[in-house]
N, C-alpha and C positions, 0 to 999 in steps of 0.2 A: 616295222617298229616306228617310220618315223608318220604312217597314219595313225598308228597308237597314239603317239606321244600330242597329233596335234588334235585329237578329236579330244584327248585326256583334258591339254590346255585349252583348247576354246568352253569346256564345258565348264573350268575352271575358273575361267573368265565370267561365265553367265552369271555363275553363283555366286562371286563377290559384288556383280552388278545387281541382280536379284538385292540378297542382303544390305548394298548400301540403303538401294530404296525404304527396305523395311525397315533397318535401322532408324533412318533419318525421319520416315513417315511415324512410327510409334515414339518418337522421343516426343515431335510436336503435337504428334494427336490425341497425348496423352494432358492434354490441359496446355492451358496458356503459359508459355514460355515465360512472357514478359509480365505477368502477375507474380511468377513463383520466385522470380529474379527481385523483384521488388516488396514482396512478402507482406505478410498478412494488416497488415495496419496502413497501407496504401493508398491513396487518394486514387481515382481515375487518372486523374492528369500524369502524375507522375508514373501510371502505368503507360499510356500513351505516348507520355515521351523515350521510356525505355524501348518500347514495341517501334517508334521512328527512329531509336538511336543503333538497334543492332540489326534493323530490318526486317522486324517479324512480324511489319504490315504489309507487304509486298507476298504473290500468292506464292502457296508452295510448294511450286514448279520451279518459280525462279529462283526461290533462294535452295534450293535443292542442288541445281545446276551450278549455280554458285558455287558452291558448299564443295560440290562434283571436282569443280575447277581447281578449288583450292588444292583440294585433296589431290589432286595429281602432280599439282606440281611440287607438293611435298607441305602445305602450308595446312595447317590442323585448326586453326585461328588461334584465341588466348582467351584463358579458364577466366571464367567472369571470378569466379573467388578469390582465386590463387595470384589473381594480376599477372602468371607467367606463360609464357609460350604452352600450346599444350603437347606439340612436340617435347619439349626442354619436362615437361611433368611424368611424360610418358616414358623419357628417357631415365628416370631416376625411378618408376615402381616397375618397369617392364623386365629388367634383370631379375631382380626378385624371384617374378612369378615364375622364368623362364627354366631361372636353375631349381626353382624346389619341383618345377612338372618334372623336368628333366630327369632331377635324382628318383623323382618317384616314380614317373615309369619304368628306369632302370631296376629299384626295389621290383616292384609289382612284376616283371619281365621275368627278372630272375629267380623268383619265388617262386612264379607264376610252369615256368614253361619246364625248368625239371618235375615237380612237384604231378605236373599233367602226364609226363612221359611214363612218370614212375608209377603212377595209378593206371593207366592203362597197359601198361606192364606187369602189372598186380593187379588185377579186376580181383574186385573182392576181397584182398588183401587189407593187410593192416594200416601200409600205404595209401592202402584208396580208400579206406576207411579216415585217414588222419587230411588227406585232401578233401574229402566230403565236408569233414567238420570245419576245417579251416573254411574255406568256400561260405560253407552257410554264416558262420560268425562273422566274416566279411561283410558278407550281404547284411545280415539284420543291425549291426551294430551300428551306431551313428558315430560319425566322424568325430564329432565334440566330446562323446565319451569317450572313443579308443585315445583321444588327445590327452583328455585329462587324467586316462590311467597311465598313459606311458609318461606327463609330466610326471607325475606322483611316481611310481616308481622308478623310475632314471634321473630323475631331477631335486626330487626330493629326500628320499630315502636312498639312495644309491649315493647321487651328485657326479654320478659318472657325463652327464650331459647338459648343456646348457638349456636352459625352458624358455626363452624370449630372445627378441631382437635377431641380425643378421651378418652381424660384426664378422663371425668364421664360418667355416665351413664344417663345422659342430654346430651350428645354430642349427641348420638344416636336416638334419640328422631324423629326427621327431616329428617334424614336419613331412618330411617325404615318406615316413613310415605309415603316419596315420594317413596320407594322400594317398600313399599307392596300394594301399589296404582297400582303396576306394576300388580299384580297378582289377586289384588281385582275382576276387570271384569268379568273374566273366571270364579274365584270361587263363584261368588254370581248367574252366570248364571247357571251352571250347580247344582247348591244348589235348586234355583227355579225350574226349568224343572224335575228334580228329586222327587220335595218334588207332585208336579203336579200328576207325573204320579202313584206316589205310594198312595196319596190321592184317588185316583180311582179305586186304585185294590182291591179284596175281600177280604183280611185279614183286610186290613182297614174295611170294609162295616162289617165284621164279629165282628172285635172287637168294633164299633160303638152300633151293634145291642146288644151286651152284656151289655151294658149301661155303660162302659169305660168312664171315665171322657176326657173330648176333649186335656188337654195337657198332660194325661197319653197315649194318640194315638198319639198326633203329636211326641211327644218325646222319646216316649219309642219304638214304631211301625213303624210308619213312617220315622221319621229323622232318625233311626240307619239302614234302608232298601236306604233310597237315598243320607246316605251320605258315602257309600261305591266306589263311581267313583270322589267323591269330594277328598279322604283321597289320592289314587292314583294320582290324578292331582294335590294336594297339595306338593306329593313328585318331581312331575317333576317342578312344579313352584319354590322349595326351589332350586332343581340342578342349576334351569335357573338362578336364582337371584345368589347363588353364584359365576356361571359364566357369568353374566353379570351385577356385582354391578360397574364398569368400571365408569360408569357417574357420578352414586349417589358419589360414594366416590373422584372423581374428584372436585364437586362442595365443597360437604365438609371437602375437605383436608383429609380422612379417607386415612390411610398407610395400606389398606388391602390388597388383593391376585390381585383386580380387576388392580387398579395402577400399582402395581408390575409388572404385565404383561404387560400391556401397556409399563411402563416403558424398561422391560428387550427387548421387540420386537424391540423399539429402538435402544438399545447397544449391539441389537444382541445376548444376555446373553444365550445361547443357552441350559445349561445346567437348568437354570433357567424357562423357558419353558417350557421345557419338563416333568419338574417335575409339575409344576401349571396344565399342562394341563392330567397329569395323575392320579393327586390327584383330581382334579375336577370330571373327570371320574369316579374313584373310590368314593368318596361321591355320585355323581348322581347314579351309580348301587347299591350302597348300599343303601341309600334312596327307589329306588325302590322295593330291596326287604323285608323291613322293611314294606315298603305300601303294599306289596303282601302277607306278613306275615299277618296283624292288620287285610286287605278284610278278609282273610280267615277263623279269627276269630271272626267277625264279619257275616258272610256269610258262615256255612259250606258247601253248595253248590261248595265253587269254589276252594277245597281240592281235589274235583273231574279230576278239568280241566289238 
């Protein structure tokens, strides 16, 4: 376990190193910093003096390293827009995002992983039939419509739920519905096809033949053998939602990480970017290997690998 653990974390290490790079190289490669800072009606000069005042004429290797430096010892710089710490910015939209992923993958989990046992328990059944359809609606539907029909009928016509802002923990509610709706699909799918294949294998047939009670096998046997590629997928599904709650929290006024960004791409807020998109990173590899920890322990087979 504990070469598991350290091959798991140094590779986890590569990949927020990886990632800063990219992050940091596509923010500046994507046009000049110090024009967009200074915007469209701009003299040279006064492009030049902002490009001398924040350092974005020096190459960029060394304000990378710089950048590298700060970042570790916990310093993010300050949001050219905002005049504030981007630390102190991060800390005010990062909750946000954190609890509506959260509730939502908890939705989508719980939807998700009966909803799969019960259709593969009923192949062809009415059950697998009403998980097909959910599943596909999932899929095809766009987030901004299942958001506007669920304002519209719980919000408006109902008033059972609040449709904007963050205030309770009712705001969230609509929010993590339509999020975790995002992630629903996949996880209900690969829940079924799992529970399927593992239903067929001979540890099942063995412990059937033992006279095992049927939901001391589906439960204890089967679901903890196929829901091992479900807990991994659930970790890339929470990465994704965090980095791309953008819509959900659009419709519902939510002041999370997703807005933020959107917002900061705007005003060019560049140092504001760079930090969302490396803390993002860092949650999505670290999620990952929290999921490669839980497989492992669940599966000591893949201690091996």
């Amino acid at each position: 376990m504990g070469r598991f653990l350290a091959r798991r974390l140094l590779l986890t290490l590569l990949v927020v190193l990886v990632t800063s790079i990219v992050a940091f190289s596509l923010v500046h490669l994507s046009g000049d910093p110090a024009a967009a800072m200074a915007g469209e009606g701009a003299s040279a000069t006064d492009v030049a003096a902002i490009r001398r005042l924040y350092g974005f004429d020096r190459p960029l290797t060394v304000q990378y390293f710089a950048w590298a430096a700060d970042v570790l010892s916990g310093e993010f710089g300050r949001s050219y827009y905002l005049r504030e710490s981007v630390v102190q910015v991060l800390a005010e939209h990062a909750p946000v995002t954190a609890l509506l992923g959260s509730l939502a993958l908890g939705f989508a989990l719980l939807l998700a992983i009966p909803l799969g046992v019960l259709a593969a328990l009923r192949r062809g059944g009415m059950m697998d039939r009403l998980a097909s359809a959910l599943a596909v609606t999932g899929q095809a539907a766009p987030s901004f419509l299942l958001a506007l029909l669920l304002i519209y009928v719980f919000g408006v016509r109902l008033h059972w739920l609040p449709i904007s802002g963050n205030a309770t923990t009712a705001h969230y509610v609509l929010p993590a519905i339509t999020l975790g709706m995002y992630a629903t699909p996949a996880l209900l799918r690969l829940t079924r096809s799992g529970m399927i294949e593992v239903m067929q294998s001979d540890h099942i047939r063995t412990a059937r033949a033992y006279g095992l009670a049927p939901w001391r096998v589906v439960l204890r046997h089967a679901l903890r053998s196929a829901i091992i590629p479900v807990v991994s997928l659930a970790a890339v599904q929470f990465g994704l939602m965090l980095g791309g709650s953008i819509v959900v929290e659009a419709v519902f006024s939510l002041k999370g990480l997703g807005q933020l960004a959107w917002e900061s791409i705007q005003r060019s807020d560049i140092e504001v970017i760079q930090a969302i998109l490396l803390l993002t990173s860092l949650v999505y590899a670290v999620l990952t290997l929290l999921a490669d920890l839980l497989n492992a322990l669940l599966d000591p087979r893949m201690r091996l690998t």
